[in-house]
N, C-alpha and C positions, 0 to 999 in steps of 0.2 A: 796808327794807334800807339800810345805809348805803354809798356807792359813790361814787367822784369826789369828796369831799370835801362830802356832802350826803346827804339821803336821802330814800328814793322819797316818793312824795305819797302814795299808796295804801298804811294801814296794814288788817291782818288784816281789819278791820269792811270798811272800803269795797272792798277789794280783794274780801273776800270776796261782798259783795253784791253788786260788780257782778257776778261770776261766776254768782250764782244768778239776776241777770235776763237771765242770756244762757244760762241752761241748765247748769249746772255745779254738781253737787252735792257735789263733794271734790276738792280740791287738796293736792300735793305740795311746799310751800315748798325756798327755797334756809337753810339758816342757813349765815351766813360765821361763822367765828370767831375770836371778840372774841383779837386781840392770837396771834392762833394756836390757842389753846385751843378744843379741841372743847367740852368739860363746858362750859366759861364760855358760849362759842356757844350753848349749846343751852340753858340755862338762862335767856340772854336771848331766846331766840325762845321758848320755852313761856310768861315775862312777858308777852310781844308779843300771843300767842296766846289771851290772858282776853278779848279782844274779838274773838274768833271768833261766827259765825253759820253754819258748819256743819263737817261733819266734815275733816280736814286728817292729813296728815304731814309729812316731813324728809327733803330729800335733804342732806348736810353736804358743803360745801366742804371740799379740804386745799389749802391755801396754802404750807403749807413743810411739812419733816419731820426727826422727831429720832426717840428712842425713847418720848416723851411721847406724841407725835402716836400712833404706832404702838401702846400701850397705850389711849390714848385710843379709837381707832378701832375695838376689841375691845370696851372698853365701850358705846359707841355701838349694835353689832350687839347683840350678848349681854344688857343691859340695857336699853337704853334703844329698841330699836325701828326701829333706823334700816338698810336696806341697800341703800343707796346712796349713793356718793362721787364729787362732784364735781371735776374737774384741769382747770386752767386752764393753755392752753396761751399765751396772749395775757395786754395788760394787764402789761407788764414793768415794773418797779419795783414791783408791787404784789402781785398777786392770783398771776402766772405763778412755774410751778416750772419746772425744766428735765426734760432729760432720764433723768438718774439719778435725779432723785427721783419721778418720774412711775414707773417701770421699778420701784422701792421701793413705791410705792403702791398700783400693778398687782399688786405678789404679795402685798404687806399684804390686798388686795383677792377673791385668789383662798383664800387660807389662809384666811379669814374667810367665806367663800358669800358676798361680798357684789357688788353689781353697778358697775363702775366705770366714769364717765360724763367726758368731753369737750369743753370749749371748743375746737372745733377752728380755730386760726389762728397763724401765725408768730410769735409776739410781737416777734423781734428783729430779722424784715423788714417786722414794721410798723412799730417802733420808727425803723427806717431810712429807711422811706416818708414818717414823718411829717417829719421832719426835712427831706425833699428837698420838698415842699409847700409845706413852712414858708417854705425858700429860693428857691426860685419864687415867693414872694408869695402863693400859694395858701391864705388863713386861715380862709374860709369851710367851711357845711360841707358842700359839695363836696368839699374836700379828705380829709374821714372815708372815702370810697369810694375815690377816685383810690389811699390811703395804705392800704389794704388789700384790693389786686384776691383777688378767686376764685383766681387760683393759689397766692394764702399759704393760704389756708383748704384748699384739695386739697391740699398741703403736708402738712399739720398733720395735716389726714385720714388720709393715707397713714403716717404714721409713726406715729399712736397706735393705728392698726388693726394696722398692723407690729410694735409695740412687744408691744400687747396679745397678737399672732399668737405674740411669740415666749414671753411666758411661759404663754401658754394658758391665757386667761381672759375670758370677754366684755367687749364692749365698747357703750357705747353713746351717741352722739354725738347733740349737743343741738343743737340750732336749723341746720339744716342746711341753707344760702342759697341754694349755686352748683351747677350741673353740675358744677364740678371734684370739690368735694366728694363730690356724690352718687355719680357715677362710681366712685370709690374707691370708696364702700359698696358699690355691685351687685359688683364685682368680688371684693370678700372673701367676701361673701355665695353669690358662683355658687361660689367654693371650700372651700368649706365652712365658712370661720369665721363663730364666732357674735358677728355687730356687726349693731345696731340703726341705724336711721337715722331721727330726726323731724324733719319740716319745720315750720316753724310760721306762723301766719293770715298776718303779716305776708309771707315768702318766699313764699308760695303764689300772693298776687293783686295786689301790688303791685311798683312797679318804680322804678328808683332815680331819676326826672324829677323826682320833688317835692324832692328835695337840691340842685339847681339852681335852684330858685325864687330869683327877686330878692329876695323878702321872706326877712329872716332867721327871723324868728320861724317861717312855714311850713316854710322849707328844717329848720331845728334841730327842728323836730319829728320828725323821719324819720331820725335820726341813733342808731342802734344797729348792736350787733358781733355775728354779722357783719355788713357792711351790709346792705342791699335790693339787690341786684344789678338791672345791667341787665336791659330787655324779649327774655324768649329764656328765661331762669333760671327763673322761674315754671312758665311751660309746661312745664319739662322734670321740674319736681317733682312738679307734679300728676301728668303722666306717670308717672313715677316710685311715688309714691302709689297712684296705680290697680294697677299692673301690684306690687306687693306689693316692692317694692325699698325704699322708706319705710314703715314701720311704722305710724304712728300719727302726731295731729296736738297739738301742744302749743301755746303763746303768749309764752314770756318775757316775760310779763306786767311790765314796768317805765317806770314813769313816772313824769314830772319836769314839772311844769309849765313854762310861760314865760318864768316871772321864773329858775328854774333851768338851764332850757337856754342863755339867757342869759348864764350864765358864761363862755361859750366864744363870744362875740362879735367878739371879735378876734382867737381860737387857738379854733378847731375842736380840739382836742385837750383842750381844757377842758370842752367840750360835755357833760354829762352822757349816756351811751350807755343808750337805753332806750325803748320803745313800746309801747302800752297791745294787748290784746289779747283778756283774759280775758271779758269780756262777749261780744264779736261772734265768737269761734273758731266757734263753733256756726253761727250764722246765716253764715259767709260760706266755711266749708266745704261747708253746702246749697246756697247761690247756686251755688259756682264747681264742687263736683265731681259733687253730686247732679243740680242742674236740667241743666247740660252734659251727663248722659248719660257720663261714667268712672265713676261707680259706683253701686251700687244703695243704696239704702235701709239692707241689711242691712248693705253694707259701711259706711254711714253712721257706726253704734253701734259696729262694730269699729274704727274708725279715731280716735273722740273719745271712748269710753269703754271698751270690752270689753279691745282690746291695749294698753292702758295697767294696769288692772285684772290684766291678766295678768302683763305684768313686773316688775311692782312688787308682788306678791304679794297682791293686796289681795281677786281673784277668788274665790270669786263672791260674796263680801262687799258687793263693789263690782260695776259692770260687765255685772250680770246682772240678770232678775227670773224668778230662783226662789226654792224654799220654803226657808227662812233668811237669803236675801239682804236686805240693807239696802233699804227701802222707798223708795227715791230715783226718782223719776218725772218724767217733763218732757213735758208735753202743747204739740207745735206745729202751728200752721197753715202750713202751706206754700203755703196760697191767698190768704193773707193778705201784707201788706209795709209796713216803716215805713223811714224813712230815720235811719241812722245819723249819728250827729253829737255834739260834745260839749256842745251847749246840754241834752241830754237824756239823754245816759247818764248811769250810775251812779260811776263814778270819779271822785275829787278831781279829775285830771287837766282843765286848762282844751282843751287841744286834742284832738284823735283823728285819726289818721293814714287813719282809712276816712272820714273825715266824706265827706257826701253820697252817699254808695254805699247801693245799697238792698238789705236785706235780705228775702229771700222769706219768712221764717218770723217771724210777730206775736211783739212780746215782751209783749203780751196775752194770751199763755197761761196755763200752769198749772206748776208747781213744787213736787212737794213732796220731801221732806227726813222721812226713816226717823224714827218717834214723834212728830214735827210735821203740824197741817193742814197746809196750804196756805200752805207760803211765800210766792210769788209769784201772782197774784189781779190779771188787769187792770191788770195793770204796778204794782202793790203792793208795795212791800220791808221787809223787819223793820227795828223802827228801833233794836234796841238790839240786844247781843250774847245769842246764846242757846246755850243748852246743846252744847256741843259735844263729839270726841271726837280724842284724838292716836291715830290709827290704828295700831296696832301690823303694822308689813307687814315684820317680820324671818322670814325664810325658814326650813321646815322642814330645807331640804337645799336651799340656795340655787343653784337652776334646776340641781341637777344637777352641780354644778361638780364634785364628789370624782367624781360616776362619769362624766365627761365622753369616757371610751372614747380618752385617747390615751395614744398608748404611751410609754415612758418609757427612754429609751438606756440599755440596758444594758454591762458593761464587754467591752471584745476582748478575746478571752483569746491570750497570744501563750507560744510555747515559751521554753523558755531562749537558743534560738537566734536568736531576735529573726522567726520565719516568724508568719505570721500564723495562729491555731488559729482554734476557732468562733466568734461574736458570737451575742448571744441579746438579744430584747427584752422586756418582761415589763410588767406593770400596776402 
């Protein structure tokens, strides 16, 4: 992916193998689009995607909107497979739409069954943040955290759930860091709106001390949006997680090596935003919520593969093993543990943000992948690209959205005398 004026280390092959040596049998890419263009977008990540090594999809960014975009996004659903749209609420000058065109998007999003997803953060009170950092002398990246606390992301939370609330359409918000945030999700969710909330490996078990390291290169490793939140956030997701407020567990799988985080050695704002995760989700969502005793076993598969499967249409294709489901298998030891580190994983990436933390579960297991032996074999990985498949996960009647059971304001009927007759409301 290309982001910050660079792009990630991890193309389709690596990124995808690491995932399969950490138990992950299908991933849902981001495609941005080249120059605005959905078609162009997608036509360069299907290129991208000849050196897949297992099954994948698209969720597609909108970056701005016209009537192109809006045509565009129909074809996307309707043809090509896709139902899901990513809005970027941060990242201003670049990737961030505002609020009319987000409110645009939302109903492009509902008129279409398709499912409309969230960077939840201020863009124009971080844009503000950084600036007052900068003039503190604050260059480090330290200042990526200080320059975008938990209340811009609860912020952001609250009004795309609001926004979503008001045109009546779900919602569903991605890498979700802070209690502010989260708080906003149970709250919509105890009233009935339907918004999704995923936390991911990183927010779940780390905490924001390693952005303070002396060493830059360490510190620049741990530098993504939203940040890592102080010790307090974590616990409160897992929390969260167990008790069914957080849906499912994802990675924002993005990395940049050293020599690239580097860019931003003297402007923290340069820093390329992004941290590896897609290999270890697995192993350190057993560490931190299974061995802990928040969840059981079954909840294990529901939370890293089954309600992901489910939301994204992919069930029981995906997510399940029964009779027609995809042959995707992952045998782990849980009595087993190796230490994570990036001398030893699978991504380009020189650094890793869990190094030294131990994982419960061998990546000596087993891996296999629907029509294929045994992917994975005693820590074994495919060395070339193999037959892969663009998952078609466009919805039969997208979760329901047309019969979504709300009512629809009908007109007051008033006399010629201006009293007020009956109101009626109707489907």
């Amino acid at each position: 992916m290309e982001f910050m004026g660079t792009e990630t280390i991890d193309d389709f092959f690596s990124g995808q193998a690491a995932a399969l040596a950490g138990g992950t049998t299908m991933h849902i890419d981001f495609v941005i689009p080249a120059n605005g263009s959905l078609s162009a977008g997608f036509e360069t990540y299907l290129g991208k995607a000849k050196r897949s090594c297992m099954d994948y999809g698209f969720h597609m960014a909108i970056t701005k909107w016209d009537e192109t975009v809006s045509r565009e996004m129909e074809v996307m659903v309707k043809e090509k497979g896709i139902n899901s749209f990513k809005f970027f609420l941060a990242y201003k000058g670049s990737l961030m739409i505002n609020d009319e065109l987000l409110l645009e998007g939302f109903k492009k999003c509902k008129s279409l069954g398709a499912l409309a997803m969230v960077h939840a953060e201020n863009g124009d009170a971080v844009f503000e943040g950084q600036k007052r950092m900068i003039e503190l002398g604050i260059t480090g990246p330290e200042g990526h955290a200080l320059s975008r606390p938990p209340v811009l992301e609860g912020e952001a939370t609250a009004r795309a759930i609001r926004l979503a609330g008001f045109v009546n359409t779900p919602l569903y918000i991605v890498h979700v860091m802070s209690i502010d945030a989260m708080e906003e999700i149970a709250k919509a969710r105890k009233s009935g709106q339907r918004v999704i909330g995923e936390p991911v490996a990183s927010g779940l078990v780390l905490d924001d001390s390693g952005l303070w390291d002396p060493d830059f290169d360490t510190a620049a490793k741990f530098v993504m949006s939203p940040p890592i939140r102080a010790p307090g956030h974590g616990k409160a997701l897992q929390a969260a997680l167990s008790t069914g407020v957080l849906q499912l567990v994802g990675t924002d799988h993005c990395t940049f090596n050293s020599t690239q985080k580097a860019f931003g050695i003297d402007d923290f704002r340069k820093i390329p935003n992004g941290v590896n995760g897609v290999e270890e989700r697995m192993h350190l969502v057993w560490d931190t919520m299974v061995e802990s005793g928040q969840i059981s076993v079954t909840d294990y598969v529901r939370l890293t593969s089954t309600e992901c499967a489910r939301i994204f249409n992919i069930y029981p294709r995906k997510g399940a093993i029964l009779p027609g489901s995809d042959a995707d298998v992952i045998i782990f030891n849980p009595n087993s543990s190796f230490e994570i580190s990036a001398a030893s994983h699978h991504s380009r990436s020189d650094t890793n943000v869990y190094e030294g933390r131990r994982g419960k579960t061998s990546p000596g297991g087993k891996t296999w992948r629907s029509h294929h032996a045994a992917l994975i074999a005693d820590g074994s990985l495919p060395s070339k690209a193999l037959p892969s498949r663009l998952t078609d996960v466009r919805y039969i009647a997208v979760m329901s959205i047309a019969e979504a059971h709300l009512l629809i304001p009908g007109e007051v009927i008033r006399t010629s005398h201006g009293s007020v007759g009956t109101t009626h409301m109707s489907l």
